[in-house]
C-alpha positions as CSV (number, residue, x, y, z in Angstrom):
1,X,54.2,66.1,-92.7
2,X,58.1,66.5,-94.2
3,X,58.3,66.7,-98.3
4,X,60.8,64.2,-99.0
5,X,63.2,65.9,-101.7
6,X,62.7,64.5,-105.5
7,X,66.1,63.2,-106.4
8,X,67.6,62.8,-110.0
9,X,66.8,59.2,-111.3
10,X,70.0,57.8,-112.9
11,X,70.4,55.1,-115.8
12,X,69.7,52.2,-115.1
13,X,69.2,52.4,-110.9
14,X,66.3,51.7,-109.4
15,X,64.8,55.3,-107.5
16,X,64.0,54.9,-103.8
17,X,61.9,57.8,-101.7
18,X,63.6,58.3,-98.4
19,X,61.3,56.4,-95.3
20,X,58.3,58.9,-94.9
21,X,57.9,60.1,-90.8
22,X,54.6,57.8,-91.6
23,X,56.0,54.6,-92.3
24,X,58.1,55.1,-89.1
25,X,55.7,55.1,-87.1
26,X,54.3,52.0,-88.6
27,X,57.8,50.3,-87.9
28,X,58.0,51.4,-84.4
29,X,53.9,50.7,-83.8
30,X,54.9,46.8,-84.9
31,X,58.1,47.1,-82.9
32,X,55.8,48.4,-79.7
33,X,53.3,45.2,-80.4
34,X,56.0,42.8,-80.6
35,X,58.0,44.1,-77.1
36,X,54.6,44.2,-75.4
37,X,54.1,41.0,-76.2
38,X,57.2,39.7,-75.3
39,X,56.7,41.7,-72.1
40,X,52.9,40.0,-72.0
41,X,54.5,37.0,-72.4
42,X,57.4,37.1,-69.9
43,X,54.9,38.2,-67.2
44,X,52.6,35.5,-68.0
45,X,55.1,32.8,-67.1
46,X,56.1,34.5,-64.0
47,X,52.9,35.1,-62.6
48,X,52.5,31.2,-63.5
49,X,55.4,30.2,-61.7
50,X,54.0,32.5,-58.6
51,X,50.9,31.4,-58.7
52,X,52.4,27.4,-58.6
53,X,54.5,28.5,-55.3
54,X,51.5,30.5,-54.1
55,X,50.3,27.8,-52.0
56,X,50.8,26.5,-48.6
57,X,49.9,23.8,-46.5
58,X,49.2,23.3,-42.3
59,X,48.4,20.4,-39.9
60,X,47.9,19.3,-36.4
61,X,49.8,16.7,-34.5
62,X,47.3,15.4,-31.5
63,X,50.2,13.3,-29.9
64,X,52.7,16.2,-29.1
65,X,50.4,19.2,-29.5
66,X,52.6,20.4,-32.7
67,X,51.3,22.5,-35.5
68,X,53.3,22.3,-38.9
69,X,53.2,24.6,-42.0
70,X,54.7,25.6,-45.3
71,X,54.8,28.3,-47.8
72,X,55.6,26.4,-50.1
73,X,59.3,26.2,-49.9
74,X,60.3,25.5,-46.2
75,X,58.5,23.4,-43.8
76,X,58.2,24.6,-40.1
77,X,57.0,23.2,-36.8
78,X,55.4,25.5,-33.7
79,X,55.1,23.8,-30.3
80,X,53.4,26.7,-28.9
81,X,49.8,27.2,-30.9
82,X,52.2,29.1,-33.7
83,X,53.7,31.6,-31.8
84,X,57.5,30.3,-32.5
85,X,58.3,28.5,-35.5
86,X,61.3,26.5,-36.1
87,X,62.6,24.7,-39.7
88,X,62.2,21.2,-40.2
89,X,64.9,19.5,-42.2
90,X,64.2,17.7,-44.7
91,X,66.4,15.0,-46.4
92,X,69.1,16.3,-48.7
93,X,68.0,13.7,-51.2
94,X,64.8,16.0,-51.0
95,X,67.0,18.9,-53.1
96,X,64.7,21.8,-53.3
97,X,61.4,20.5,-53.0
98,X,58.3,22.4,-53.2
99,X,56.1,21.0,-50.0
100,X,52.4,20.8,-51.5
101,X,51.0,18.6,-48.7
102,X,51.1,18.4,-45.4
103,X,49.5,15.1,-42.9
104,X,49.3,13.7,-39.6
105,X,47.7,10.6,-38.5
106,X,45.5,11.6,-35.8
107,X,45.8,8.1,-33.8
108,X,48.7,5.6,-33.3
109,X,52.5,7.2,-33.5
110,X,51.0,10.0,-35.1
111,X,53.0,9.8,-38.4
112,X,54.2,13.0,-40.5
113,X,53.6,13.0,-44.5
114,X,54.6,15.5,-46.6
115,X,54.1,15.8,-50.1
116,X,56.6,17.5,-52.8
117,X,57.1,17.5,-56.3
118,X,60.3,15.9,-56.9
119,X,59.8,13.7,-54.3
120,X,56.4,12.4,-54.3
121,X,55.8,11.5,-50.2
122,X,57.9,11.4,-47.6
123,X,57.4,10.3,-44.1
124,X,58.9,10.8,-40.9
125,X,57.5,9.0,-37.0
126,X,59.9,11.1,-34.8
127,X,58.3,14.6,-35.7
128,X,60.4,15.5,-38.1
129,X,64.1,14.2,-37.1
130,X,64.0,11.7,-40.4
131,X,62.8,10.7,-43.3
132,X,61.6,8.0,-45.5
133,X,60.2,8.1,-49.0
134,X,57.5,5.9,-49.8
135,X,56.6,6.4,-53.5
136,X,56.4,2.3,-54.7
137,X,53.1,2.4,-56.5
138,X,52.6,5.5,-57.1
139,X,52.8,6.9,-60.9
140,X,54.3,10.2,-60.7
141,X,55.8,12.7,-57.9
142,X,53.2,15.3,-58.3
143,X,51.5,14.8,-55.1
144,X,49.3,17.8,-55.0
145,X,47.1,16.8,-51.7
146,X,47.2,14.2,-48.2
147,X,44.9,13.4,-46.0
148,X,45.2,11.0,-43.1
149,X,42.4,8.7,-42.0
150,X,41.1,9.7,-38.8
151,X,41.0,6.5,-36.9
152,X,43.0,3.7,-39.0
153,X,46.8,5.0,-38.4
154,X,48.3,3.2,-41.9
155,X,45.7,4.6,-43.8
156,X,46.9,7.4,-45.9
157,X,45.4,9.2,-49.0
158,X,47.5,10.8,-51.6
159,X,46.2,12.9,-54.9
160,X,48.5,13.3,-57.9
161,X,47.6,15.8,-60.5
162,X,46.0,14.4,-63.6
163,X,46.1,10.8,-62.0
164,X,43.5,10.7,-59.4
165,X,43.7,9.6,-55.6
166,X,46.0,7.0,-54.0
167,X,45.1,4.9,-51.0
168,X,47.9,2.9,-48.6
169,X,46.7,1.2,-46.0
170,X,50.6,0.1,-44.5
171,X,52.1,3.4,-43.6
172,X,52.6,4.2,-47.7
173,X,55.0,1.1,-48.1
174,X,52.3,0.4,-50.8
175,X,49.8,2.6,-52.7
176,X,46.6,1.8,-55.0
177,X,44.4,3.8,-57.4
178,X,40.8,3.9,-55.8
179,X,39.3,6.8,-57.3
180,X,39.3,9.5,-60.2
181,X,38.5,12.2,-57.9
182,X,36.1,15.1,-58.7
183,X,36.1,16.6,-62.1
184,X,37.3,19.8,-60.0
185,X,40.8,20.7,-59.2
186,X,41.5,19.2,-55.5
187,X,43.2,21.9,-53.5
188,X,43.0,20.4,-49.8
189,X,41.5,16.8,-48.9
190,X,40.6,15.5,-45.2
191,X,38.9,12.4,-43.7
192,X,36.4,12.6,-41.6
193,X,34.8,9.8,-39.2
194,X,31.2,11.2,-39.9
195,X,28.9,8.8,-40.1
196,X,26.4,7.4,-43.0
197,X,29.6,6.0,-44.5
198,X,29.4,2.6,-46.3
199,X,32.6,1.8,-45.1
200,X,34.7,3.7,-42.3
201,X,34.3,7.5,-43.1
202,X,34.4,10.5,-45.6
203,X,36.6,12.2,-47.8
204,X,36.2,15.6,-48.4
205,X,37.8,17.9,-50.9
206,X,38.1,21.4,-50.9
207,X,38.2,22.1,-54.8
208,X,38.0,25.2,-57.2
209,X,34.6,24.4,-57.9
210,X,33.4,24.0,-54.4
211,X,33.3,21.4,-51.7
212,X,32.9,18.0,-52.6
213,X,32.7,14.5,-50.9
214,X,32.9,11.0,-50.9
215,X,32.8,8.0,-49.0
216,X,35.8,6.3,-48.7
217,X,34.7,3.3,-50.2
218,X,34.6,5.4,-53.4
219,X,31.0,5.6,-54.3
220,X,31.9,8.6,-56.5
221,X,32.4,12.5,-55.3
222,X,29.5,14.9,-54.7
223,X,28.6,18.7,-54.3
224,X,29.2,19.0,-50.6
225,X,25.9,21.6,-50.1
226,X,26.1,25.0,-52.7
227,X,29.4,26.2,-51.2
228,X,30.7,28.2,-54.7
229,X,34.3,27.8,-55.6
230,X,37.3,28.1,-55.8
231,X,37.4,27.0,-52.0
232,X,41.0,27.3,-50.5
233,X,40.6,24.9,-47.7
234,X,38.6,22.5,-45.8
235,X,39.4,21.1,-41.9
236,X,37.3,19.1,-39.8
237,X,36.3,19.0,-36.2
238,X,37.3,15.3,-35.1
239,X,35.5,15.4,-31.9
240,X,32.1,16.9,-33.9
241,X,32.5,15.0,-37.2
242,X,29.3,17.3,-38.4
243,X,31.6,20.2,-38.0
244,X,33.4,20.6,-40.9
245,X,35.3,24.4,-42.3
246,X,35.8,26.0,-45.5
247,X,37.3,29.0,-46.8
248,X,36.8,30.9,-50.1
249,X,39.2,34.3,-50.0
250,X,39.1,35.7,-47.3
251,X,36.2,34.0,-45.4
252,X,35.5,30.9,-43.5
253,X,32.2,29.1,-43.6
254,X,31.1,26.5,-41.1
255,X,28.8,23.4,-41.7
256,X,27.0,21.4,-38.8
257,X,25.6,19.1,-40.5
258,X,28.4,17.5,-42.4
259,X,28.2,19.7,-45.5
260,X,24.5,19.9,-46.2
261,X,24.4,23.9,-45.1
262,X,27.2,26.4,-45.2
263,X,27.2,29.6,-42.9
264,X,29.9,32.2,-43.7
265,X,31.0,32.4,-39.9
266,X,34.4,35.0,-40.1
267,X,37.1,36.6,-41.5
268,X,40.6,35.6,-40.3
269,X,42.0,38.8,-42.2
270,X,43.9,37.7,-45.0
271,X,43.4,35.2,-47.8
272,X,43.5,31.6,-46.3
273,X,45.7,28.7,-47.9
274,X,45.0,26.0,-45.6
275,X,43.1,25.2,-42.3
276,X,43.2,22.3,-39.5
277,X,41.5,21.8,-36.5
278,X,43.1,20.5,-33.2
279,X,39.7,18.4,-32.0
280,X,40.0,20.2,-28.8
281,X,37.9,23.5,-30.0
282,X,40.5,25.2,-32.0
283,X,40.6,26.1,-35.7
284,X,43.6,27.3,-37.3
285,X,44.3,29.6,-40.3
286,X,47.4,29.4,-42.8
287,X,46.8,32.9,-44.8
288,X,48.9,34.1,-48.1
289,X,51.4,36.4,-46.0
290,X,52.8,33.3,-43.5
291,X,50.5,34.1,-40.4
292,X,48.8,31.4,-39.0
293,X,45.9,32.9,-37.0
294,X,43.5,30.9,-34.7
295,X,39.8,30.9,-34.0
296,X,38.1,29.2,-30.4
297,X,34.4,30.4,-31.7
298,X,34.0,28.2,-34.3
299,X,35.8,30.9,-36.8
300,X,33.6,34.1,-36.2
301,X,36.6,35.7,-34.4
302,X,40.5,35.3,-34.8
303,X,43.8,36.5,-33.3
């Protein structure tokens, strides 16, 4: 280590020692920790705002054989099993919504919901063409999840973060609390016409905890079989209401038996985001890098 020189004390003046090579490394160790935690901190919000925008949502449209998707920031429509996509405009009034949701009605005009924060739900009968928001009832635009019933075609189901899940049963001109929801975070809901149901079918979530169900007359939410979360996704079969899909990573699993038993059946090669089944034997896969893959062996094999 460097001497520091002894310099003459004057009258009257307070004698300083000039900063030691040791003490400057103690300055510039707390300047490190306080830019790496700046750094830490910065990179903790972005990988937050990511991981928000990280998400992405699919359906199936039975009446005109149209798959839709999003990746979060643009919603697109395929005519041709997801070969070609094109965009789907939304309403201006929209701004630069974040789509989080994604529903078709399975029976009657085969309606189109899509979910947004900003915009809460919007909903369009000519595939896309326009637009009409229905939001009267419900308490906050943060529409996280949609699921239409499977045979009543007003019936829709909305989930808003932190406030639980939303029933209309007129096409959204009207909604109504009906249930807390799991204690787990819902990622994906559908409804399913299985039978057992005290009233007209089930709801099942797809949740970071697992899958869980209900049915829709709200008896309260339960462990769906010992699936282990988080769990990305979950799709039905309509035409085999036992059938039902998850996905955890990069793997599907398969239930016949309406979520008793879960068999992992395939990997689609990439992380999934969102499933939905056509009823006509074909399961499709939404996975983190845009592809939408499909399966026709019940998920063991995809192209």
């Amino acid at each position: 280590m460097l001497a520091a020189k002894e310099m003459p004390a004057q009258p009257n003046q307070r004698h300083e020692m000039p900063m030691t090579i040791a003490k400057l490394s103690r300055r510039y160790a707390a300047a490190a920790v306080t830019i790496g935690l700046l750094l830490f901190l910065q990179l903790g919000q972005g990988t937050a705002a990511q991981a928000e925008q990280a998400g992405g949502a699919l359906a199936y449209s039975p009446q005109t054989d149209a798959l839709y998707r999003s990746d979060g920031e643009v919603l697109y429509r395929s005519s041709d099993a997801g070969k070609q996509w094109t965009k789907v405009t939304l309403p201006s009034s929209a701004g630069n919504v974040l789509v989080s949701a994604i529903a078709v009605s399975p029976v009657g005009q085969g309606a189109l919901y899509v979910a947004g924060r900003g915009v809460g739900v919007l909903k369009s009968i000519d595939a896309g063409n326009t637009w009409v928001a229905i939001v009267d009832g419900l308490p906050s635009d943060d529409v996280i999840a949609l699921a239409a019933h499977s045979t009543a075609p007003d019936t829709v189901y909305a989930v808003l973060a932190g406030q639980g899940i939303y029933r209309s049963e007129d096409g959204g001109k009207s909604w109504r609390n009906v249930d807390k929801g799991p204690k787990a975070q819902i990622r994906q809901l559908v409804h399913s016409n299985l039978e057992g149901s005290m009233q007209s079918g089930w709801l099942f979530a797809a949740t970071d905890q697992g899958v869980y169900r209900a049915m829709d007359c709200f008896c309260g939410f339960r462990k769906a079989g010992k699936l282990p979360g988080p769990v990305s996704a979950v799709a039905h079969d309509p035409k085999q209401p036992k059938e039902l899909y998850a996905s955890a990573g990069n793997q599907v699993f398969a239930t016949a038996n309406g979520g008793e038993e879960w068999e992992a059946a395939g990997s689609p090669g990439g992380e999934v985001r969102a499933l939905a089944h056509t009823g006509s034997g074909v399961l499709h896969a939404l996975l983190a890098d845009g592809r939408v893959v499909r399966s026709t062996d019940k998920g063991r094999r995809w192209e």
